[in-house]
KOLKOLVEX-293329 format. One line per field, with one value per atom (N, C-alpha, C): residue number from 1; residue in one letter; x, z, y negated. Coordinates in steps of 0.05 Angstrom, whole numbers. Layout:
REM residues N
vexmi = [NUM, ...]
seti = [A, ...]
X = [X, ...]
Z = [Z, ...]
Y = [Y, ...]
REM end
This chain:
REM residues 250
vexmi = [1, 1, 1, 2, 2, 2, 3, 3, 3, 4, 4, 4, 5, 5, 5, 6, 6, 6, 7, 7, 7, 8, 8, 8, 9, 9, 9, 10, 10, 10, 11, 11, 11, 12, 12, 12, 13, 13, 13, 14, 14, 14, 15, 15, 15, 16, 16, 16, 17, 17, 17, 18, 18, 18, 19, 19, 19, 20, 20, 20, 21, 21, 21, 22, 22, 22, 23, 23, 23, 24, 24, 24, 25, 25, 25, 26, 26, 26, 27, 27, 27, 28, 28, 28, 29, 29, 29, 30, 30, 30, 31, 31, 31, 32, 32, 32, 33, 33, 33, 34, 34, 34, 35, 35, 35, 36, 36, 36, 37, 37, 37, 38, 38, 38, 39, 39, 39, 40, 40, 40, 41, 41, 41, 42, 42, 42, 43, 43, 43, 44, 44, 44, 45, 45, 45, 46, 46, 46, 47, 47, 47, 48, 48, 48, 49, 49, 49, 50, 50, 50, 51, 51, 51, 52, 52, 52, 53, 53, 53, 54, 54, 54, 55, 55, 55, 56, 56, 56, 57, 57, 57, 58, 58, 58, 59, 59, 59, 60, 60, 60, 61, 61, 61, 62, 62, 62, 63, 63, 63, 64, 64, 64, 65, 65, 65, 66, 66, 66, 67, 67, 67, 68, 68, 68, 69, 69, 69, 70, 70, 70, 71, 71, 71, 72, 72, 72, 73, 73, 73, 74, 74, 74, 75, 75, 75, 76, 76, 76, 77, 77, 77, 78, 78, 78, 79, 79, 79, 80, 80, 80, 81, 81, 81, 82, 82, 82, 83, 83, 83, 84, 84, 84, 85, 85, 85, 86, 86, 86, 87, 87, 87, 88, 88, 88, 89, 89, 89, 90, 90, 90, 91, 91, 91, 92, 92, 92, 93, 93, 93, 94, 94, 94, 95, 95, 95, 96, 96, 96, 97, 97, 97, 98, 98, 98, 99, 99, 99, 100, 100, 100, 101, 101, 101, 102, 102, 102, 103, 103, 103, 104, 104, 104, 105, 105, 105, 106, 106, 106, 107, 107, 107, 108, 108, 108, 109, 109, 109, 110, 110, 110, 111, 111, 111, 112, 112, 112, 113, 113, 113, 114, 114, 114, 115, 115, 115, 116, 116, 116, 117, 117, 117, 118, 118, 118, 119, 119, 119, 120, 120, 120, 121, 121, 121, 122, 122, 122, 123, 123, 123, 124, 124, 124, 125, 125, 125, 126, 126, 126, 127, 127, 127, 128, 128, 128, 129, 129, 129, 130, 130, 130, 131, 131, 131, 132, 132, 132, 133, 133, 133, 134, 134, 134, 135, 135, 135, 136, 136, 136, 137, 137, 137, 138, 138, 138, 139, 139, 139, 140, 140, 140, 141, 141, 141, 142, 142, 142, 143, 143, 143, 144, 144, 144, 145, 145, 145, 146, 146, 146, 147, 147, 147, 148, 148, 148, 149, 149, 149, 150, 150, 150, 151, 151, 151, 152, 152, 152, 153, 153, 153, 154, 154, 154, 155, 155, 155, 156, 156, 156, 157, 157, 157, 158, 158, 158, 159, 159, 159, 160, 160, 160, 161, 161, 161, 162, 162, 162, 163, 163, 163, 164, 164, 164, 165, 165, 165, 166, 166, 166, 167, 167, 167, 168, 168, 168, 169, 169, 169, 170, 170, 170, 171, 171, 171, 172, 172, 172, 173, 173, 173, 174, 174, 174, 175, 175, 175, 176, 176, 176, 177, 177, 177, 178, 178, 178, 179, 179, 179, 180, 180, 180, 181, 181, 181, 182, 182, 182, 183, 183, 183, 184, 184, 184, 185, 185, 185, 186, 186, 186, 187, 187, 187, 188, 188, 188, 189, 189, 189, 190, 190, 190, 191, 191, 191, 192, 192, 192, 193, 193, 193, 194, 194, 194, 195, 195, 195, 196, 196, 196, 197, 197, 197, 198, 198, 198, 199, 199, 199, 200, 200, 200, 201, 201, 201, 202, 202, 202, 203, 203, 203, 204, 204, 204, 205, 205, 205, 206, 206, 206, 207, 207, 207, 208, 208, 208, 209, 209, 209, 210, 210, 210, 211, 211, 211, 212, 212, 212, 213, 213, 213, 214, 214, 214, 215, 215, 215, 216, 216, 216, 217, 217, 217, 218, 218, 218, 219, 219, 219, 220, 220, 220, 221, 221, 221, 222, 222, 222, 223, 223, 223, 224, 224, 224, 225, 225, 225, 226, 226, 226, 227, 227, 227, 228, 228, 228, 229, 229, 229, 230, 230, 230, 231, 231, 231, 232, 232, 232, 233, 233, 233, 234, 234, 234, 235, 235, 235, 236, 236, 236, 237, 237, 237, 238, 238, 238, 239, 239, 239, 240, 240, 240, 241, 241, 241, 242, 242, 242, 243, 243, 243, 244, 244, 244, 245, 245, 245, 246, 246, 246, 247, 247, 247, 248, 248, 248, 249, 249, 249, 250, 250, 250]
seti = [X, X, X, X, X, X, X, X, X, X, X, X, X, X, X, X, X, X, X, X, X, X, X, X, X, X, X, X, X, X, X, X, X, X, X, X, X, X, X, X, X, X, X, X, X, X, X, X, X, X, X, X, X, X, X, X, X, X, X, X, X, X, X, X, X, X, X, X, X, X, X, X, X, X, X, X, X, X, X, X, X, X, X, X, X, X, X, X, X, X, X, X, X, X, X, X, X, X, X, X, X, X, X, X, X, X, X, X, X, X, X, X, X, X, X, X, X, X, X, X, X, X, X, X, X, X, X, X, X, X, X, X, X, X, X, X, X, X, X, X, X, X, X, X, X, X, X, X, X, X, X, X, X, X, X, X, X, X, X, X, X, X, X, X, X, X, X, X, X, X, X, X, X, X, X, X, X, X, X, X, X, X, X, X, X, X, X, X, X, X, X, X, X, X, X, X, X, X, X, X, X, X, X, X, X, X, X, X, X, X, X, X, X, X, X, X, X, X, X, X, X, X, X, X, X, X, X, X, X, X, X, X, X, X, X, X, X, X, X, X, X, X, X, X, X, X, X, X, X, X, X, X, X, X, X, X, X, X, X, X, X, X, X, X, X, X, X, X, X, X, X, X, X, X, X, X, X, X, X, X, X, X, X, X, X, X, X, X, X, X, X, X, X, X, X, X, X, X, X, X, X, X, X, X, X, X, X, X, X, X, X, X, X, X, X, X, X, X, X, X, X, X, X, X, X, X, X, X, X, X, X, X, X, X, X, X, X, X, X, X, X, X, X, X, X, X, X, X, X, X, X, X, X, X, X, X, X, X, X, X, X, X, X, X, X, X, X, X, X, X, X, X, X, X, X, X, X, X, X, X, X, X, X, X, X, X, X, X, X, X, X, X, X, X, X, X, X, X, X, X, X, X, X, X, X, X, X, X, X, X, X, X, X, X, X, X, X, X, X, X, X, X, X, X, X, X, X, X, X, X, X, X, X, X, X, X, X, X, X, X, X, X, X, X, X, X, X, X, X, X, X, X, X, X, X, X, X, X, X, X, X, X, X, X, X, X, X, X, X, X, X, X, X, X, X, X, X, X, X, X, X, X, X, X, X, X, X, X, X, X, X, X, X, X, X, X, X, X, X, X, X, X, X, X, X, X, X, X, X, X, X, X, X, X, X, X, X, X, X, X, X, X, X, X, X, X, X, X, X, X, X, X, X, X, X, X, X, X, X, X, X, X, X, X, X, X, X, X, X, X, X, X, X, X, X, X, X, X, X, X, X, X, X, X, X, X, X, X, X, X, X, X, X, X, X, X, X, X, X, X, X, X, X, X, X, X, X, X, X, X, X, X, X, X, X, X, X, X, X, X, X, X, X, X, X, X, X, X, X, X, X, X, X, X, X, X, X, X, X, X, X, X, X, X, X, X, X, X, X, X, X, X, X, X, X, X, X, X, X, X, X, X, X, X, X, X, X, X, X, X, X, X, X, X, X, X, X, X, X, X, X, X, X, X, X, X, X, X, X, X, X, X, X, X, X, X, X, X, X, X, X, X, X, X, X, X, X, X, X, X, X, X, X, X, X, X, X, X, X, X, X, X, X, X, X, X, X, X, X, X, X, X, X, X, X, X, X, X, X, X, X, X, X, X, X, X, X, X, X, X, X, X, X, X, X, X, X, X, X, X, X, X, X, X, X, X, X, X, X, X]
X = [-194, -222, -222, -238, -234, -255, -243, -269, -266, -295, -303, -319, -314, -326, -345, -370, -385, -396, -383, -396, -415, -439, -467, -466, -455, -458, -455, -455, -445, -431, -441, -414, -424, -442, -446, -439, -428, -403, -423, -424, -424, -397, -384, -367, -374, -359, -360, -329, -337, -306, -309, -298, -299, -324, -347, -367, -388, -395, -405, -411, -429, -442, -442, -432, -430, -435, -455, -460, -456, -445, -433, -457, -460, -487, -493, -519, -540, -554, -556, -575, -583, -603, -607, -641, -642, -670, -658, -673, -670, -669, -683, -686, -677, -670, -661, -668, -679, -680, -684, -667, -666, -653, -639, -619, -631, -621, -632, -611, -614, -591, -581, -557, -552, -540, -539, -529, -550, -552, -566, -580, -605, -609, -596, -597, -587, -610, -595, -610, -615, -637, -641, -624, -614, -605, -577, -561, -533, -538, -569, -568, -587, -593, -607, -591, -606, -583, -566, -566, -544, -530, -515, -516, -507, -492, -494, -495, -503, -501, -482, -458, -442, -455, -460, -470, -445, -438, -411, -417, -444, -452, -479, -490, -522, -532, -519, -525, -543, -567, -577, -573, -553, -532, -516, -510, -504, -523, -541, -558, -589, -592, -620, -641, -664, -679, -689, -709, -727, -703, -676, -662, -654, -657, -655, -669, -701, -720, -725, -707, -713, -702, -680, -659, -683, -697, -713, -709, -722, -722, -709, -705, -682, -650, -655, -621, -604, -578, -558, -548, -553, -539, -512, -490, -471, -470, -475, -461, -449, -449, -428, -441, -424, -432, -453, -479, -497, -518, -515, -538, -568, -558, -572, -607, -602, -639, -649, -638, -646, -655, -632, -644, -672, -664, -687, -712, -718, -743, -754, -745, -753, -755, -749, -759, -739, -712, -688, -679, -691, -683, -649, -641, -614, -595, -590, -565, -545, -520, -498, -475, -469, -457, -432, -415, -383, -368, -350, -338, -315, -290, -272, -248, -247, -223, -246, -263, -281, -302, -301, -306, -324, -337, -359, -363, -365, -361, -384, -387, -408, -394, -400, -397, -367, -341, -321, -308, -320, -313, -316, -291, -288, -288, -307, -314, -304, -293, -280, -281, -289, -301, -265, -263, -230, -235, -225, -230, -249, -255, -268, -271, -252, -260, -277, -305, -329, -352, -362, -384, -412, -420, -441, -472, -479, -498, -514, -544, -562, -585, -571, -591, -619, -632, -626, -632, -648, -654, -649, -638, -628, -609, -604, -587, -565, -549, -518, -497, -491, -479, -443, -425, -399, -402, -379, -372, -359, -362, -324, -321, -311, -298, -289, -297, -294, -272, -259, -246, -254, -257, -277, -261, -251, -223, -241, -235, -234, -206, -202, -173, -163, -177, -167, -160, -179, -178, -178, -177, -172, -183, -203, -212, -228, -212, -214, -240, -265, -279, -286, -271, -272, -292, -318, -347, -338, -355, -328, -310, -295, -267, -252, -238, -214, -190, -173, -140, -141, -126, -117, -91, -72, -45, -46, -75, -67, -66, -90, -92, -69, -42, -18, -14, -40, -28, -60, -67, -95, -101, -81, -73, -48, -36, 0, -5, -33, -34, -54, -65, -90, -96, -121, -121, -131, -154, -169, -170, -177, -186, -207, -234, -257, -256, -251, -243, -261, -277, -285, -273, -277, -268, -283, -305, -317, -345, -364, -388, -414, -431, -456, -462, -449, -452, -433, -432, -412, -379, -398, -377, -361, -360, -340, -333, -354, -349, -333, -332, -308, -312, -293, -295, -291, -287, -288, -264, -252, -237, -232, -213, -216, -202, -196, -180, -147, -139, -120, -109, -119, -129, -128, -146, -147, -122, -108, -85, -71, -66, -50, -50, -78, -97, -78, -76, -74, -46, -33, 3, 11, -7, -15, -17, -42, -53, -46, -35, -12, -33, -56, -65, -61, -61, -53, -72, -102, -120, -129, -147, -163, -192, -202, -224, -239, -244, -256, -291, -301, -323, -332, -359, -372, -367, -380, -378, -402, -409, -421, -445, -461, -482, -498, -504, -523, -522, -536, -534, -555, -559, -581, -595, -618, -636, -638, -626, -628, -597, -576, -544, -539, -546, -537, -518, -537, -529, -503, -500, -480, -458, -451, -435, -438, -446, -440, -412, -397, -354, -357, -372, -373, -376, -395, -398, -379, -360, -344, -310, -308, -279, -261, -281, -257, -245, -253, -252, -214, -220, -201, -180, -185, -167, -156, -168, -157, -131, -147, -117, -106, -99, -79, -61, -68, -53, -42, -60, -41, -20, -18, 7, 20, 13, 40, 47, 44, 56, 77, 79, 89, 77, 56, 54, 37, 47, 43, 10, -3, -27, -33, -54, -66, -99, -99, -126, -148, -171, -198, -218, -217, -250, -276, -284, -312, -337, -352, -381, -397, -419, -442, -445, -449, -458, -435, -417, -387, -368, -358, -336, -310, -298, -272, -272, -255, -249, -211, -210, -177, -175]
Z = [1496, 1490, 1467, 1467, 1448, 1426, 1401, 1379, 1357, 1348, 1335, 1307, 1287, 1264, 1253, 1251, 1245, 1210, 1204, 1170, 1166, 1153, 1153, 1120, 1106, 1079, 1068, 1036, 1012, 1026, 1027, 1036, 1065, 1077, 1103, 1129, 1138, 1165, 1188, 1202, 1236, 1249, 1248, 1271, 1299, 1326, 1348, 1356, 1348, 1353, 1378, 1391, 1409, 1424, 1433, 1442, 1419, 1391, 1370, 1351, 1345, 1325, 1293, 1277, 1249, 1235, 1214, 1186, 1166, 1154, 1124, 1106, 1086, 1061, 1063, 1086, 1092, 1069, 1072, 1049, 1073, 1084, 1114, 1096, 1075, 1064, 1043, 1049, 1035, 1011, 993, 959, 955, 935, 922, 890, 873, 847, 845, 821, 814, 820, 853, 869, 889, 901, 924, 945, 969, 994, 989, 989, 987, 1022, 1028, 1067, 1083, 1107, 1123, 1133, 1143, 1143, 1164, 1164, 1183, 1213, 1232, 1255, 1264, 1274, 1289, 1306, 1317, 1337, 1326, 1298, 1295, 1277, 1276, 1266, 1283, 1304, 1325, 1337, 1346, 1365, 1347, 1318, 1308, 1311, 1308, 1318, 1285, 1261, 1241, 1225, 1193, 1173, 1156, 1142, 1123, 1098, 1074, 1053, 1028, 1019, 997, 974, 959, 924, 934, 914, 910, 895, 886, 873, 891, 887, 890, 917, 915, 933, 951, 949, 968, 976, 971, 985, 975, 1002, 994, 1018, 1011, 1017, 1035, 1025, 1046, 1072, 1073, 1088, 1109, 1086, 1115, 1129, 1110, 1135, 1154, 1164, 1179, 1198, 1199, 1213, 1226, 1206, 1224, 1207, 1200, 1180, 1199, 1223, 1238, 1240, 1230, 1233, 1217, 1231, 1219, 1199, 1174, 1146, 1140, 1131, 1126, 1097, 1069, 1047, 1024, 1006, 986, 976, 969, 961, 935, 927, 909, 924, 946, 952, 973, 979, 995, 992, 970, 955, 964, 945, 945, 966, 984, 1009, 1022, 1023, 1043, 1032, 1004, 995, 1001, 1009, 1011, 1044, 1058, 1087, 1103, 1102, 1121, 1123, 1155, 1157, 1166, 1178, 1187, 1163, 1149, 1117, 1124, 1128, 1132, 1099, 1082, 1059, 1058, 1050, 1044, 1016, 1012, 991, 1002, 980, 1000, 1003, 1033, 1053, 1066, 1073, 1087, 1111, 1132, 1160, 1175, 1183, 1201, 1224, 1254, 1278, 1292, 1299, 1307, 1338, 1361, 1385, 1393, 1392, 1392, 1378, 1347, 1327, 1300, 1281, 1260, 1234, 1224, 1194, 1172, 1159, 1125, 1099, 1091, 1064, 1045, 1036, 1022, 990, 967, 945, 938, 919, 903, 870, 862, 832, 822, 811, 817, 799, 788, 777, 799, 812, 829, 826, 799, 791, 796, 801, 809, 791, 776, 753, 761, 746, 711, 713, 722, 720, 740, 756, 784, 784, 805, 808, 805, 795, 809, 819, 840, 864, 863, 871, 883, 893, 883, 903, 923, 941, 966, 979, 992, 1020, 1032, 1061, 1087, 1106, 1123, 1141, 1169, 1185, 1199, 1225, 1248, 1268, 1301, 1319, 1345, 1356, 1383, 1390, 1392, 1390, 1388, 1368, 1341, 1325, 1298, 1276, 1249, 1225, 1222, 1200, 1165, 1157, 1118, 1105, 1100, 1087, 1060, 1046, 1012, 999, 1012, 989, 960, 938, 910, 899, 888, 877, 868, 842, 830, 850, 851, 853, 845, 860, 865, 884, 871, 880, 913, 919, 950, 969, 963, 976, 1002, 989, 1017, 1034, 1022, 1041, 1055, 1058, 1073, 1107, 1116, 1138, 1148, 1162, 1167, 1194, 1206, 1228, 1222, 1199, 1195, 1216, 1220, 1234, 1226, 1206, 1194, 1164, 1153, 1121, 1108, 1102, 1090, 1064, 1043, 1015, 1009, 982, 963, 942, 945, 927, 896, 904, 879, 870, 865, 866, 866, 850, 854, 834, 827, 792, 788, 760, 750, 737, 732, 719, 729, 729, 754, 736, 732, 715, 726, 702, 720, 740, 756, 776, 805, 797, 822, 833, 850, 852, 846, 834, 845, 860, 868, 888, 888, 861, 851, 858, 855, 860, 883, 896, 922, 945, 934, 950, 934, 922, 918, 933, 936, 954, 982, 990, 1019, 1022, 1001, 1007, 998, 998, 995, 1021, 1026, 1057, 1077, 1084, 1101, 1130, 1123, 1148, 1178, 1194, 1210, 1208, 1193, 1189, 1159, 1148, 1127, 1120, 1121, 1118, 1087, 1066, 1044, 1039, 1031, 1030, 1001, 1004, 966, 961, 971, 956, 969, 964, 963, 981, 978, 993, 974, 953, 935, 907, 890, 875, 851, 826, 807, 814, 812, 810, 791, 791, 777, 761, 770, 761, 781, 802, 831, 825, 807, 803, 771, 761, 737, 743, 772, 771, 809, 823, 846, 859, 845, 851, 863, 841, 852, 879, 892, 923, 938, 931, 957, 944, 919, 918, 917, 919, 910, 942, 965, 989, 991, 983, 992, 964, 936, 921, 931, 950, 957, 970, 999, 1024, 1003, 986, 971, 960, 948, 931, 956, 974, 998, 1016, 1017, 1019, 1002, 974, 960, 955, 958, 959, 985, 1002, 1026, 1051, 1045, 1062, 1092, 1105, 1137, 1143, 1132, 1136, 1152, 1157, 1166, 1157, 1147, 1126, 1143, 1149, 1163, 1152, 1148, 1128, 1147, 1147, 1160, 1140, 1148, 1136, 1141, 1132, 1139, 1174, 1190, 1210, 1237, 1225, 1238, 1246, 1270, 1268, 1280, 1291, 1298, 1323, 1339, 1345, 1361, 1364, 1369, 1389]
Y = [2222, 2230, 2249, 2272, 2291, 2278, 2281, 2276, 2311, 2306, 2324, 2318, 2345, 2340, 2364, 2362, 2388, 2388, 2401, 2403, 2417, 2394, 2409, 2412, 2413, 2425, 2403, 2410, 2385, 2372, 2339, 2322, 2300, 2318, 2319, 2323, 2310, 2308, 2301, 2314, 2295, 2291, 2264, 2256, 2250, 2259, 2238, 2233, 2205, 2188, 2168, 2169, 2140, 2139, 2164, 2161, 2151, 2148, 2142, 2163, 2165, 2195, 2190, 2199, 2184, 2206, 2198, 2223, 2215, 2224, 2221, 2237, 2209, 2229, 2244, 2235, 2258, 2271, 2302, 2321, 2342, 2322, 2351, 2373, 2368, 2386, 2411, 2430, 2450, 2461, 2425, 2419, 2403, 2394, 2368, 2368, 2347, 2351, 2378, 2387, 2413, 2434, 2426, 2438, 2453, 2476, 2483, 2498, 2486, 2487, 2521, 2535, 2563, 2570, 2549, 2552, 2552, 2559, 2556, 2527, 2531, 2503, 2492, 2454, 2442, 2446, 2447, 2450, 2417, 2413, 2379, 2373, 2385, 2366, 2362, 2371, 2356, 2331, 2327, 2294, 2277, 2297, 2273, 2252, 2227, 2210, 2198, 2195, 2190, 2159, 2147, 2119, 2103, 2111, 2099, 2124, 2126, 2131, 2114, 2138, 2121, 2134, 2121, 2127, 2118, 2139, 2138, 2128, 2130, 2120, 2130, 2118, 2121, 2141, 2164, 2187, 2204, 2221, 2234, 2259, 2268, 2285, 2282, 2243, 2233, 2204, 2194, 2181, 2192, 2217, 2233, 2212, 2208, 2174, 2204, 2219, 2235, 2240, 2252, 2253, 2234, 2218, 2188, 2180, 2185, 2184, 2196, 2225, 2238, 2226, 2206, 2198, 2179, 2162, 2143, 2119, 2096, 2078, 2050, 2053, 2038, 2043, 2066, 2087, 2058, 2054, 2037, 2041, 2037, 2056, 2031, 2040, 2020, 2042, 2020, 2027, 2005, 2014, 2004, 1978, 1954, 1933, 1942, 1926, 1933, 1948, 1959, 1983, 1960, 1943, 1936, 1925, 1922, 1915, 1948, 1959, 1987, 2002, 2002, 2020, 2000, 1967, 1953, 1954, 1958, 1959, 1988, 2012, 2037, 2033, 2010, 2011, 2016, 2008, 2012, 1989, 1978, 1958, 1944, 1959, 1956, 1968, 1954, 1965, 1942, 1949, 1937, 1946, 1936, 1927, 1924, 1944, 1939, 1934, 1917, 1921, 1936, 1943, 1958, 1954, 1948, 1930, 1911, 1914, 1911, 1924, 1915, 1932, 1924, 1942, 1943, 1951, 1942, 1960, 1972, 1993, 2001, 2018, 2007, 2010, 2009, 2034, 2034, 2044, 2038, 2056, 2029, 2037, 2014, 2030, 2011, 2047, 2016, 2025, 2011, 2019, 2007, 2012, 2015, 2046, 2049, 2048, 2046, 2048, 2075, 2081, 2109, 2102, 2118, 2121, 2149, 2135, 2145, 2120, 2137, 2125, 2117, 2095, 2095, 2088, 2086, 2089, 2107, 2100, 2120, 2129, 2152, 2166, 2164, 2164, 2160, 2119, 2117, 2091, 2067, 2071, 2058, 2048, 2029, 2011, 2024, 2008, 2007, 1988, 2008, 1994, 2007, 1996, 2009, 2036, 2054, 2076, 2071, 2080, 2079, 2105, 2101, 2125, 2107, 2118, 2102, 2116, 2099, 2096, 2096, 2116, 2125, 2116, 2093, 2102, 2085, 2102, 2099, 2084, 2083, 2077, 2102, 2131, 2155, 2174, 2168, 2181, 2165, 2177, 2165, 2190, 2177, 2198, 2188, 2200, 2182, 2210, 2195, 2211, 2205, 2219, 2204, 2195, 2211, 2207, 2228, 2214, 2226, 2211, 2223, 2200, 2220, 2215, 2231, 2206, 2220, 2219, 2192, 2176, 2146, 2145, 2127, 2133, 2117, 2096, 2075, 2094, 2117, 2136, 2141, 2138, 2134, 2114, 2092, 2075, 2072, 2080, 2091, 2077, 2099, 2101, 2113, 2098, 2118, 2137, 2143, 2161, 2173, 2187, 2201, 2222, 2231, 2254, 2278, 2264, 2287, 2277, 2282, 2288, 2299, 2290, 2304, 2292, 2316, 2315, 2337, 2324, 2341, 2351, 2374, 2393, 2407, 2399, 2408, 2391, 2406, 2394, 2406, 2413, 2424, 2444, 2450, 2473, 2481, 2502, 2514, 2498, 2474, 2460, 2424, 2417, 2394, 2368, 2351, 2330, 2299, 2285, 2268, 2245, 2235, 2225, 2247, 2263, 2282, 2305, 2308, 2319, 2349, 2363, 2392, 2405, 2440, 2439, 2424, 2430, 2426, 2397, 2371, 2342, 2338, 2357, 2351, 2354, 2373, 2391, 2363, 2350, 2327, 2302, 2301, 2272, 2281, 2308, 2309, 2302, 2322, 2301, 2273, 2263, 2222, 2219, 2228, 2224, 2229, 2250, 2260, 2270, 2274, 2281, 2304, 2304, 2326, 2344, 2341, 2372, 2354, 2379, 2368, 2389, 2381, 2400, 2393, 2422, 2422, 2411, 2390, 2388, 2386, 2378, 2383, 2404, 2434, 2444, 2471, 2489, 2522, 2513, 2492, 2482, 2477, 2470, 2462, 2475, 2490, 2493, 2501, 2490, 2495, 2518, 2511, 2530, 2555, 2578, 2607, 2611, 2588, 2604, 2611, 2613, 2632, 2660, 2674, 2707, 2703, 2675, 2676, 2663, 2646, 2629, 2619, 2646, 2648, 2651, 2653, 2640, 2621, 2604, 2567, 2566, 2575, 2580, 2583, 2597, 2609, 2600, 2596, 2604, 2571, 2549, 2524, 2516, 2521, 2510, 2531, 2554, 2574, 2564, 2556, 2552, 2527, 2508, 2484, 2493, 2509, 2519, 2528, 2542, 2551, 2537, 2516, 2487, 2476, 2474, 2458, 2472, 2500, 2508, 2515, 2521, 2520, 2489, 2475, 2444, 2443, 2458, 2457, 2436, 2424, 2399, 2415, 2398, 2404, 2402, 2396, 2389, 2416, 2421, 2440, 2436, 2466, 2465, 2478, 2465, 2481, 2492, 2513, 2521, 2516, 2508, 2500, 2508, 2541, 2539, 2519, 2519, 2493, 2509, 2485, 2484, 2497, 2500, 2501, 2475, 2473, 2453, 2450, 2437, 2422, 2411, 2412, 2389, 2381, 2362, 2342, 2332]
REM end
């Protein structure tokens, strides 16, 4: 069975694995805080039908509430141990809770909650809950979507048949604070991981409002400094640039 991965910007994935539709930290709106989308918008129908939401940390960029409502306040959200007050009091009734090494099945598809070193607190005044990155696998496919996380050595022991790899590479501004990977980091994560593709995410989708015209690099150049690090490392991977609303498939 063929599966596929469509990158809708920041750290927004559509998978179909195993006949099952999965989005990774939805940001399907055109604003955020004091951010505003620099890609094209998301079209409806690559988050219609969805069958779970994986939610990585409770930060702003990655659990956007108006976004999820679009999904529908039934949509299946699976996230990080701590989040579960949170999301059910804003009206989502189906929240499924991982710590990590802990699994959840949703049709023919087994999503696992993997480590993340990552701060998961939700500025300024909000809970906090665990980060993770999940383990996304069919009987066909195998796909590790980090969420954020700096460099962690289990990372190799993940999975010994990866298929894909959605790694962030950067983040939302000029400057890349910690807990987070860069390309540099990342092109390391992947010779841990050993995946057969990897595609660059977090990154040239969101950005402050009016450094656009001082610190427009940010946009375009960490996805391409990643492929770079990952072939001068020599590793077999195979690197996919995916704009927003571009994808894959295996």
């Amino acid at each position: 069975m063929t599966s596929s991965a469509v990158f809708l910007g920041h750290s927004t994935v559509l998978l179909a694995l195993g006949g099952v539709r999965v989005l990774t930290d939805p940001v399907l709106r055109s604003r955020l805080l004091f951010l505003r989308r620099t890609a094209a918008a998301v079209a409806p129908d690559h988050y219609a039908a969805v069958d779970a939401v994986v939610l990585s940390h409770l930060h702003h960029d990655h659990c956007d509430l108006p976004s999820l409502a679009l999904l529908g306040r039934d949509v299946q959200l699976i996230a990080p141990e701590g989040a579960e007050d949170f999301l059910r009091r804003r009206g989502f009734a189906r929240v499924v809770t991982l710590r990590a090494g802990r699994s959840h099945t949703v049709g023919q598809v087994t999503v696992t909650a993997t480590p993340a070193l990552h701060d998961g607190r939700r500025e300024p005044f909000g809970p906090r809950a665990a980060a993770v990155g999940y383990l996304i696998e069919s009987g066909q496919a195998a796909v590790y979507f980090a969420g954020d996380t700096d460099l962690f050595g289990a990372m190799a022991d993940l999975c010994p048949e990866l298929d894909l790899a959605l790694l962030p590479v950067w983040g939302w501004g000029p400057n890349l604070g910690p807990g987070h990977l860069d390309p540099e980091r990342a092109a390391a994560a992947v010779a841990l991981l050993r995946p057969r593709f990897t595609v660059p995410v977090h990154w040239g989708t969101l950005f402050p409002y009016g450094l656009k015209p001082f610190f427009g690099g940010r946009l375009r150049t960490p996805p391409r400094a990643f492929a770079d690090a990952v072939a001068a490392r020599g590793t077999p991977t195979e690197v996919r640039l995916l704009a927003p609303g571009r994808g894959m498939t295996w």
